[in-house]
Biopython code that builds the backbone (N, CA, C, O; Angstrom):
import numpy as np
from Bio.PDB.StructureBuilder import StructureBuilder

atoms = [
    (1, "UNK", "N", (-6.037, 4.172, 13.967)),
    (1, "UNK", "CA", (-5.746, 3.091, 13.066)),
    (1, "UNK", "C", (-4.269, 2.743, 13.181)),
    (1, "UNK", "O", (-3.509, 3.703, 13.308)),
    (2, "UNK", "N", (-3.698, 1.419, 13.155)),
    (2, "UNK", "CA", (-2.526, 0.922, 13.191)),
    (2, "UNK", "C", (-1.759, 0.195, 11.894)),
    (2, "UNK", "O", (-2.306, -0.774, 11.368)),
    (3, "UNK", "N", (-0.797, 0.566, 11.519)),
    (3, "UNK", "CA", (0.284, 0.045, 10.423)),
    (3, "UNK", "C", (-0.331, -1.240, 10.380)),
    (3, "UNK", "O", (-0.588, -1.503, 9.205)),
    (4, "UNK", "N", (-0.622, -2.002, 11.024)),
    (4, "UNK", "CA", (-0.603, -4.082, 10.984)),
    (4, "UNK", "C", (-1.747, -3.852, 10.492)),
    (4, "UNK", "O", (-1.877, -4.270, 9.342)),
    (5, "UNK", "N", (-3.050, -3.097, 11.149)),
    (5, "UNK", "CA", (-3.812, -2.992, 10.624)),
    (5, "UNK", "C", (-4.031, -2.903, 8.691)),
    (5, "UNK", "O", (-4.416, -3.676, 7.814)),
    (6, "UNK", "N", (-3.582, -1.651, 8.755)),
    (6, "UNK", "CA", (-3.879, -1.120, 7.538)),
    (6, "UNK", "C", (-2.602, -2.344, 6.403)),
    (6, "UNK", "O", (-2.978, -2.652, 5.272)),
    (7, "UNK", "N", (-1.463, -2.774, 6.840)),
    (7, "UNK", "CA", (-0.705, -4.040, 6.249)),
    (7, "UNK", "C", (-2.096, -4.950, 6.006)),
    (7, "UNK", "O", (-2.650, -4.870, 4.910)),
    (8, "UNK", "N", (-2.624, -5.782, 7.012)),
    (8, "UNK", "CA", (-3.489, -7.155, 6.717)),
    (8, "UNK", "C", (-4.571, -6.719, 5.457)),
    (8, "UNK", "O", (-4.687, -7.304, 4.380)),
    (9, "UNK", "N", (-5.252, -5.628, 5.880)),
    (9, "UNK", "CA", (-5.970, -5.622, 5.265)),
    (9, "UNK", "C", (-5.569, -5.189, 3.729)),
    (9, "UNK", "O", (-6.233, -5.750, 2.857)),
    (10, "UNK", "N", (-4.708, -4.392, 3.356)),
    (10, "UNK", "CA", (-4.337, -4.626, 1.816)),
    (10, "UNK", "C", (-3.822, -6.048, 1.429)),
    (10, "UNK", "O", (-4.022, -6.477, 0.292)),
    (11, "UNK", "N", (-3.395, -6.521, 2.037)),
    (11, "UNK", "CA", (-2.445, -7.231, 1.847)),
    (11, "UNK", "C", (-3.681, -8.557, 1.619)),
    (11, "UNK", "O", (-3.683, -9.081, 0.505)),
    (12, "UNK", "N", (-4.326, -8.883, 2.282)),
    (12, "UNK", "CA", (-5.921, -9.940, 1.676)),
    (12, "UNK", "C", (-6.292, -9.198, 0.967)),
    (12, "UNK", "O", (-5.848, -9.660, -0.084)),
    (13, "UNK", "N", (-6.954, -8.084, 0.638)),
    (13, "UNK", "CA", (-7.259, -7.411, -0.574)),
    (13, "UNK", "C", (-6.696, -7.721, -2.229)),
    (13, "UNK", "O", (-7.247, -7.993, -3.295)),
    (14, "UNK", "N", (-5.573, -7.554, -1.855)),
    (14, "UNK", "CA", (-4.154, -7.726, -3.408)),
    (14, "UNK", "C", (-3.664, -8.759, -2.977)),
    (14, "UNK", "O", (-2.564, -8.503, -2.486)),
    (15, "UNK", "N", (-4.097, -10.555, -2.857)),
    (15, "UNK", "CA", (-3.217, -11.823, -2.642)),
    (15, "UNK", "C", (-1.936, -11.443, -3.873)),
    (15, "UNK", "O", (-2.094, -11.219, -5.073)),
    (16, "UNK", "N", (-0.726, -11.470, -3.106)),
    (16, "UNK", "CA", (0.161, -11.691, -3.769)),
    (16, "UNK", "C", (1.245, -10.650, -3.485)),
    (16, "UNK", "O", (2.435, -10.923, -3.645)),
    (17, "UNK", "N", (0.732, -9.196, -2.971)),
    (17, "UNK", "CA", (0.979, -8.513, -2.773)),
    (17, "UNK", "C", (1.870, -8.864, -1.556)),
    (17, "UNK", "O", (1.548, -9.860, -0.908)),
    (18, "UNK", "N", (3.155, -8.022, -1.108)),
    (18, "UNK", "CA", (3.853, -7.689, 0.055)),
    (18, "UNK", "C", (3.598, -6.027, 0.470)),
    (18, "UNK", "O", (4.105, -5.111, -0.177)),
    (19, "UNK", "N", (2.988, -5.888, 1.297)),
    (19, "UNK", "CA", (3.241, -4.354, 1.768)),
    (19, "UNK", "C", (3.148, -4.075, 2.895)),
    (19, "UNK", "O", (2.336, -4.613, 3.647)),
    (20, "UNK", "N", (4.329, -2.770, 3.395)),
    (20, "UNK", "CA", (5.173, -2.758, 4.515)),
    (20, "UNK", "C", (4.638, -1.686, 4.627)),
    (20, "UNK", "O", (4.456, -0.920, 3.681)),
    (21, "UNK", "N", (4.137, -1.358, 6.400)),
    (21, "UNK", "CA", (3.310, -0.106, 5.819)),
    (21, "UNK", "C", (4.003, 0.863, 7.592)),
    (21, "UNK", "O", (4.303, 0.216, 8.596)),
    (22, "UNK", "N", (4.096, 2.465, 7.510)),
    (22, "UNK", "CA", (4.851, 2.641, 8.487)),
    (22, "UNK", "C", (3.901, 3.777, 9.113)),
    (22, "UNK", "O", (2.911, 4.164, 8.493)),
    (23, "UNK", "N", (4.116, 4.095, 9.890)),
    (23, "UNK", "CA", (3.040, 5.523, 10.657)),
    (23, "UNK", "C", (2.327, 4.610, 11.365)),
    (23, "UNK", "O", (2.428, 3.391, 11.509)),
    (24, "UNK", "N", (1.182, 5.897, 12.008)),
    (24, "UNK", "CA", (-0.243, 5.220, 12.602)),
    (24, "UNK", "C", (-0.966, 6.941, 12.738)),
    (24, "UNK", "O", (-0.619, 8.072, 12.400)),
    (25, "UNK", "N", (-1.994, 6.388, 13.350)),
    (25, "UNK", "CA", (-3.109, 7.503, 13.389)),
    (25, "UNK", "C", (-3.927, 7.635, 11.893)),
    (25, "UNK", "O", (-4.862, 6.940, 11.495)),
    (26, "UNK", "N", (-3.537, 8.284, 11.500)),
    (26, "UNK", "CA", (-4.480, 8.580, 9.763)),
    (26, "UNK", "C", (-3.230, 8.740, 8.725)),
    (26, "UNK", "O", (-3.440, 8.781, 7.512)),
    (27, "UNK", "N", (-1.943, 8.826, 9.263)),
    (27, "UNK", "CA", (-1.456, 9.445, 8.420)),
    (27, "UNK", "C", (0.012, 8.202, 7.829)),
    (27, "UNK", "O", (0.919, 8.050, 8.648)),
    (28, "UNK", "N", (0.123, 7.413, 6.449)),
    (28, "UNK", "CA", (1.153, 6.410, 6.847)),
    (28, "UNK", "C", (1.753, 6.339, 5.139)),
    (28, "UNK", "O", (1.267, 7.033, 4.246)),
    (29, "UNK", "N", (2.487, 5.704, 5.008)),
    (29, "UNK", "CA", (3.902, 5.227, 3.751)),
    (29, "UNK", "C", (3.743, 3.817, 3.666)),
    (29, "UNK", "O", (4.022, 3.024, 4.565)),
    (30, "UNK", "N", (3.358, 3.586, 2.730)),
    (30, "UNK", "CA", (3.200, 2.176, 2.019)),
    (30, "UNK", "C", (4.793, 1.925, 1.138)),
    (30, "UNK", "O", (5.159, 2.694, 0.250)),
    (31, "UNK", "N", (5.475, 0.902, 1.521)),
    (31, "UNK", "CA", (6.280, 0.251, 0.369)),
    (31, "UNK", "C", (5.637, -0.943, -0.202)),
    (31, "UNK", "O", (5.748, -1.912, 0.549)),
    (32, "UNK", "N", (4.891, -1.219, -1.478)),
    (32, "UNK", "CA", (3.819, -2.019, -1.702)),
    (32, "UNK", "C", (5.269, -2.598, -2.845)),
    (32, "UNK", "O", (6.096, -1.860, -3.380)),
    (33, "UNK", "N", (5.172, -4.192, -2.950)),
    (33, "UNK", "CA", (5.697, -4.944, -3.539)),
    (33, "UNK", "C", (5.228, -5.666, -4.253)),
    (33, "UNK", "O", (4.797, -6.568, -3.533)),
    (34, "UNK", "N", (5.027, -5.872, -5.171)),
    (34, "UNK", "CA", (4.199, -6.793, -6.101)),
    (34, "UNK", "C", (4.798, -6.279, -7.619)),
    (34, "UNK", "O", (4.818, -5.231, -8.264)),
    (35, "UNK", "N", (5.171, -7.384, -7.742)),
    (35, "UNK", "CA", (5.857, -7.482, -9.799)),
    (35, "UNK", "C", (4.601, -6.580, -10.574)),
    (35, "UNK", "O", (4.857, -5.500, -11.106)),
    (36, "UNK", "N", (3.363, -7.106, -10.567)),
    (36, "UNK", "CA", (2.258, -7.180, -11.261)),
    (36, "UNK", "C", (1.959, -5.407, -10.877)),
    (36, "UNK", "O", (1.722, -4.754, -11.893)),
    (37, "UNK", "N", (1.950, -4.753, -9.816)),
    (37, "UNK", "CA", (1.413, -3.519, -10.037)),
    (37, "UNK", "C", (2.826, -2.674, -10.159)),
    (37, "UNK", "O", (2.746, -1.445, -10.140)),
    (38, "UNK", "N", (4.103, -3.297, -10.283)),
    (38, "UNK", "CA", (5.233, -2.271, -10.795)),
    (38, "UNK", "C", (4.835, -2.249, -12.172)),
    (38, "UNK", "O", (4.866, -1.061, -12.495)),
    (39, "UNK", "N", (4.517, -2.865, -13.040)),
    (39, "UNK", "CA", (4.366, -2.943, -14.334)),
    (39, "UNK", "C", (3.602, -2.272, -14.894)),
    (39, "UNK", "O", (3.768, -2.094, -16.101)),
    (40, "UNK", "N", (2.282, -1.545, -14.082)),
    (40, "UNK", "CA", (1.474, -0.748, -14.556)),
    (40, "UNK", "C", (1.911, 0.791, -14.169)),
    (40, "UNK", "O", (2.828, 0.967, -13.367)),
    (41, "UNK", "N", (1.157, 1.993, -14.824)),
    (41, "UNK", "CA", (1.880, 3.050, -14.744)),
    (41, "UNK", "C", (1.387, 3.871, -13.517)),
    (41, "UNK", "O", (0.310, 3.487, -13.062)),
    (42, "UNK", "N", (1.952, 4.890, -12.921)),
    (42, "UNK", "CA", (2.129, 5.165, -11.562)),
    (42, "UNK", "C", (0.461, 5.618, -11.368)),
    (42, "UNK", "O", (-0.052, 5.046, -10.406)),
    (43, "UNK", "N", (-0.235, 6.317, -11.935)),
    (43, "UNK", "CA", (-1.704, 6.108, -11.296)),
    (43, "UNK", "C", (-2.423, 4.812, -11.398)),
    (43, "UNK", "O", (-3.256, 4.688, -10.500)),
    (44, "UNK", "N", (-2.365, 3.968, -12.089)),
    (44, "UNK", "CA", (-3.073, 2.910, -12.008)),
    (44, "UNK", "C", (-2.720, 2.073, -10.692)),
    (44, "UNK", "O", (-3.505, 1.623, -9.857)),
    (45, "UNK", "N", (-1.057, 1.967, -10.741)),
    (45, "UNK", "CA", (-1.086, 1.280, -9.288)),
    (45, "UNK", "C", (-1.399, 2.220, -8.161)),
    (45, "UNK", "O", (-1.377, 1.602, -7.096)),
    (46, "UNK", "N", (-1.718, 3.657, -7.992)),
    (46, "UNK", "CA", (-2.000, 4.516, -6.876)),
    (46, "UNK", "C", (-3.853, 4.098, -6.637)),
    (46, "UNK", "O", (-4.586, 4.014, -5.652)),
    (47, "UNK", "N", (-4.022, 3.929, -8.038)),
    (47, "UNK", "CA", (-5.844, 3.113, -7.981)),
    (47, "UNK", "C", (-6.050, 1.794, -7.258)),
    (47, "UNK", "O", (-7.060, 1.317, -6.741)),
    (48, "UNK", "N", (-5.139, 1.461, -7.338)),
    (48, "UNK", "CA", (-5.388, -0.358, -6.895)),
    (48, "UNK", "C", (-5.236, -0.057, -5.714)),
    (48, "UNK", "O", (-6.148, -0.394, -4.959)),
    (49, "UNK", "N", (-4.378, 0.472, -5.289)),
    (49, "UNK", "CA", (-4.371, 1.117, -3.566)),
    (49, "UNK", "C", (-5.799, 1.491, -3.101)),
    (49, "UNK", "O", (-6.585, 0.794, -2.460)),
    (50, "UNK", "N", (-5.927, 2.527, -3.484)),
    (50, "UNK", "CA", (-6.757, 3.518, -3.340)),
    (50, "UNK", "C", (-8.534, 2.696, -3.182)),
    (50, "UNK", "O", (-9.363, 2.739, -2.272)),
    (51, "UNK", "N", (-8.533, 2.280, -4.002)),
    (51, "UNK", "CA", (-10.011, 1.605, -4.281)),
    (51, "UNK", "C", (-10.019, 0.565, -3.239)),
    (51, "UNK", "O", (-11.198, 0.221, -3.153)),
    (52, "UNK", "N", (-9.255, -0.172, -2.331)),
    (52, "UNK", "CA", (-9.049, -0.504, -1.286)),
    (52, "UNK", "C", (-9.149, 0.209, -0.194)),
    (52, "UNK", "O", (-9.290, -0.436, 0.845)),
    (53, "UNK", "N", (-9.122, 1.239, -0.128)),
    (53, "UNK", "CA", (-8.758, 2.581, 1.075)),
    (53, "UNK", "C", (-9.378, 3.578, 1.446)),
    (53, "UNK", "O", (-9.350, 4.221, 2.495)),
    (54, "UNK", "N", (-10.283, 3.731, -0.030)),
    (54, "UNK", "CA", (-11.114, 4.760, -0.341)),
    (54, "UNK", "C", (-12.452, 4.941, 1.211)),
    (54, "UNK", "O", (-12.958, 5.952, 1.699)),
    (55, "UNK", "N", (-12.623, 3.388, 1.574)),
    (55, "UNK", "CA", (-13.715, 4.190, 2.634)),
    (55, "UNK", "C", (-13.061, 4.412, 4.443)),
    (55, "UNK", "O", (-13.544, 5.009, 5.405)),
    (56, "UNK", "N", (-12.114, 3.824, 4.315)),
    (56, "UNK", "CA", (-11.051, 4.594, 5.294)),
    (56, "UNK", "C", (-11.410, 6.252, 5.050)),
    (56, "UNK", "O", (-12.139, 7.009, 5.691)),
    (57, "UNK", "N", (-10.409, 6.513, 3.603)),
    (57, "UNK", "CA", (-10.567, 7.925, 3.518)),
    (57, "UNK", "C", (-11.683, 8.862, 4.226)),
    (57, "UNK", "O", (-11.782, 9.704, 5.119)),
    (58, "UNK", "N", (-12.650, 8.016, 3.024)),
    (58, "UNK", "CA", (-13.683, 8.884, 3.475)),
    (58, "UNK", "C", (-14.550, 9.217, 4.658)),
    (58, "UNK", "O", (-15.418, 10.089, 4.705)),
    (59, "UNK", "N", (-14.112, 8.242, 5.771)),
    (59, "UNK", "CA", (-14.489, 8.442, 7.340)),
    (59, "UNK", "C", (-13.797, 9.251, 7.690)),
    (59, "UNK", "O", (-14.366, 10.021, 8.464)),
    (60, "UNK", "N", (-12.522, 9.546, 7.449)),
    (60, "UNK", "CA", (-11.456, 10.143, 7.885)),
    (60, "UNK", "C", (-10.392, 8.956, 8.961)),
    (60, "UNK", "O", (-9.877, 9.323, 10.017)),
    (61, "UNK", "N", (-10.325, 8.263, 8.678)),
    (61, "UNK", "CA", (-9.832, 7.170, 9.115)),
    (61, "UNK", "C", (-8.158, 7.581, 8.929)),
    (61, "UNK", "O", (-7.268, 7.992, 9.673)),
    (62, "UNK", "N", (-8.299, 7.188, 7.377)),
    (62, "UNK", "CA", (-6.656, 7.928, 7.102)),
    (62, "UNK", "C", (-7.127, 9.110, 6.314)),
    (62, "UNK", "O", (-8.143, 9.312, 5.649)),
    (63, "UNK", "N", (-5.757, 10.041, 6.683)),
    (63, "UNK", "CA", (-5.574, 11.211, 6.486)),
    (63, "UNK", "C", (-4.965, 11.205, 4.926)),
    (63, "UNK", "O", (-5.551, 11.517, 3.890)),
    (64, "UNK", "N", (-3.703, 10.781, 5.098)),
    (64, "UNK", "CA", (-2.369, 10.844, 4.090)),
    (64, "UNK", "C", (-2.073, 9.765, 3.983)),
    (64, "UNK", "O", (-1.985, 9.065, 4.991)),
    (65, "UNK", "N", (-1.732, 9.092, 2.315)),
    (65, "UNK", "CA", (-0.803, 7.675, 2.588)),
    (65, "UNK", "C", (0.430, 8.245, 1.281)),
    (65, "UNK", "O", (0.255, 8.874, 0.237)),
    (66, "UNK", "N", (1.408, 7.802, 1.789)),
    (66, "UNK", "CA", (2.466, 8.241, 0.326)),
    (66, "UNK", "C", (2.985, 6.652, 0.125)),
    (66, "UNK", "O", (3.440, 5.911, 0.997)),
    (67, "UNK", "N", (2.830, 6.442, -0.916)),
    (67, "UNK", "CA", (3.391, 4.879, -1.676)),
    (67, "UNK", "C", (4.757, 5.145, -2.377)),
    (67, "UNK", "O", (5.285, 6.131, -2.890)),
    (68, "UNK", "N", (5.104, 3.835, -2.179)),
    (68, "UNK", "CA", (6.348, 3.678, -3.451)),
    (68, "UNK", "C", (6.461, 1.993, -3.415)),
    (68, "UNK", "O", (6.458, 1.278, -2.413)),
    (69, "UNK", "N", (6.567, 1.563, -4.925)),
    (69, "UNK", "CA", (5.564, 0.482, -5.471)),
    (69, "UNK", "C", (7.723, 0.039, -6.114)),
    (69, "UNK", "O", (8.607, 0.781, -6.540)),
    (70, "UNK", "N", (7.684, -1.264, -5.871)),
    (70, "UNK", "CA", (8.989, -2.089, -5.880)),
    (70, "UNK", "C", (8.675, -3.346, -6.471)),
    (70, "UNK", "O", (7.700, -3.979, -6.064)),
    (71, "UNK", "N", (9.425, -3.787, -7.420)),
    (71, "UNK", "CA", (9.543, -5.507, -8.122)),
    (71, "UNK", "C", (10.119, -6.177, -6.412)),
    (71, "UNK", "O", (10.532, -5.708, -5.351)),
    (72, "UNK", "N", (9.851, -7.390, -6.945)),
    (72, "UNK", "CA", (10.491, -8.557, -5.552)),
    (72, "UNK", "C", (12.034, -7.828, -5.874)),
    (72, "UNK", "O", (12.665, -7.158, -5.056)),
    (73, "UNK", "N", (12.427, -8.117, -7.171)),
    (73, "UNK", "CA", (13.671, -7.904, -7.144)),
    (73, "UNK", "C", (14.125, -6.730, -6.672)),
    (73, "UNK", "O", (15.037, -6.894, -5.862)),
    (74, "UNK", "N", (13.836, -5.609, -6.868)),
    (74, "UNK", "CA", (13.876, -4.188, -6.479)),
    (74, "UNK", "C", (14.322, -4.122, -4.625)),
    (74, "UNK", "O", (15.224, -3.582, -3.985)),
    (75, "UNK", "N", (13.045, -5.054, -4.254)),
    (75, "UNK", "CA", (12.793, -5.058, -2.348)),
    (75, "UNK", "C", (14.021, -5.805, -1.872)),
    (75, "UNK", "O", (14.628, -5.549, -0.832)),
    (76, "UNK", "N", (14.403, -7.003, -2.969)),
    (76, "UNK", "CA", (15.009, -7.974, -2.447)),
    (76, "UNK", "C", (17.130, -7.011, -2.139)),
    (76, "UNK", "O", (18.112, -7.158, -1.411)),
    (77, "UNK", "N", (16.806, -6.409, -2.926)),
    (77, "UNK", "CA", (17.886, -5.553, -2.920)),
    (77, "UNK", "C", (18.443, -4.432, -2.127)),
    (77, "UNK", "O", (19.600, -4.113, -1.852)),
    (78, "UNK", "N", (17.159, -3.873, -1.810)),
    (78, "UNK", "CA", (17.426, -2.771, -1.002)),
    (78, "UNK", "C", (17.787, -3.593, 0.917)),
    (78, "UNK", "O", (18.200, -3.012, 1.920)),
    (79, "UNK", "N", (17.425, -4.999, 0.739)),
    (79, "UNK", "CA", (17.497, -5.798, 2.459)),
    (79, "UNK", "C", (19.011, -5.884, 2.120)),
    (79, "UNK", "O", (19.798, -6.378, 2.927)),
]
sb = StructureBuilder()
sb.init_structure("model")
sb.init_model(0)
sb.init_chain("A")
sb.init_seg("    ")
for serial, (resi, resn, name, xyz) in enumerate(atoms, 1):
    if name == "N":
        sb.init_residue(resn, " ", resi, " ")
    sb.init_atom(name, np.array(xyz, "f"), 0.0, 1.0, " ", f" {name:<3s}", serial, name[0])
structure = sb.get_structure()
């Protein structure tokens, strides 16, 4: 499985969403951007991921994903 990959497809999943996604094989780091899931508390946005991903997982598709969830403003800062 490939980063662009696993990017497009969240990324039509959550319209609105920006996410930058790094690795390949099974194992990858999401910086997911979206106002709307910084606002909720850290498992709920690990759900909104997840419930997207979940049948990856469970093929074994991906292995590991570690997130960290940023306002525009937050992303726009760290460029």
């Amino acid at each position: 499985m490939q980063a662009l990959e696993v990017k497009s497809f969240l990324e039509e999943k959550l319209p609105g969403t920006l996410v930058e996604v790094e690795g390949e094989g099974c194992n990858f780091q999401l910086n997911v951007i979206d106002d709307a899931l910084v606002a909720l508390s850290p498992v709920k946005r690990q759900q909104q991921i997840y419930a997207h991903l979940n049948p990856w997982i469970a093929d074994g598709s991906i292995h590991a994903v570690t997130m960290k969830f940023f306002s525009s403003a937050a992303w726009a800062e760290r460029s």
